[in-house]
C-alpha positions in Angstrom: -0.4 36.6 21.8 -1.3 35.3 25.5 -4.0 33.4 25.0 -3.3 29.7 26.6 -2.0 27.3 24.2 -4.8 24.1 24.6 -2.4 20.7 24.3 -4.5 18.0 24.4 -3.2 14.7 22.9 -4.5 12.9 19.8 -6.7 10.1 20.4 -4.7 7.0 19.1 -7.0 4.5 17.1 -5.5 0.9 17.8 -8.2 -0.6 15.5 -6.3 0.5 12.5 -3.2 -1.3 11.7 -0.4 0.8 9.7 -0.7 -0.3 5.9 1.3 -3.1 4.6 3.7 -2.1 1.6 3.6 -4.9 -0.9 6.8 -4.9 -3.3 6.9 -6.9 -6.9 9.1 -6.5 -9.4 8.8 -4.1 -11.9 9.2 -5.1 -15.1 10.0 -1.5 -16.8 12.3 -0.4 -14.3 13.5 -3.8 -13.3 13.8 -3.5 -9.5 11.2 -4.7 -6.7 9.1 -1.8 -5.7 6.6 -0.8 -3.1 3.3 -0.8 -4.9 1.2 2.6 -4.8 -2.6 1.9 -4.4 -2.8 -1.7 -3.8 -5.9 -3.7 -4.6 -6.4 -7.7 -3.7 -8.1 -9.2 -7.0 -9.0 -13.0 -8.1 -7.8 -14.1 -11.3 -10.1 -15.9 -13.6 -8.6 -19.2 -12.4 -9.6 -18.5 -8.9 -5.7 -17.4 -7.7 -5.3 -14.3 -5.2 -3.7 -11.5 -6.4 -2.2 -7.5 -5.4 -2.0 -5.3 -8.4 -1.1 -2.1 -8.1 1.3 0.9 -9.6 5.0 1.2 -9.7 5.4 4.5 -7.8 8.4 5.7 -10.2 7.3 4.8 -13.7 3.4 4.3 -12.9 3.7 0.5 -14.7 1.0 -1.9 -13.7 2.3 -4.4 -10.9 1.2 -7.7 -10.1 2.2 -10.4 -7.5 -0.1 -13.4 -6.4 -0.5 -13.7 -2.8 -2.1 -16.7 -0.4 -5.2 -16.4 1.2 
């Protein structure tokens, strides 16, 4: 082998913030976790919400958030 080895950097997009981990308590395993797959939702009395999976037992979590 000695062909030239090409080492171009990566490009490094800054418009894309690193995800946020969102914890809540899970109920099942009873210790705040980090949730897997988080999703903002409104409840039906107009609150703000994460929900999301517990990444150890795969339980439904919830936490209400502002804004």
């Amino acid at each position: 082998n000695s062909q030239p080895i090409d080492l171009k950097p990566e490009p490094v997009s800054e418009a894309e913030p690193p995800p946020v981990m969102i914890e809540a308590f899970c109920v099942k395993c009873k210790q705040k976790r980090s949730m897997r797959d988080p999703h903002k939702i409104v409840t039906k009395n107009g609150r703000n919400a994460m929900e999301g999976r517990c990444p150890v037992c795969d339980t439904r979590l919830f936490r209400f958030v502002s804004g």
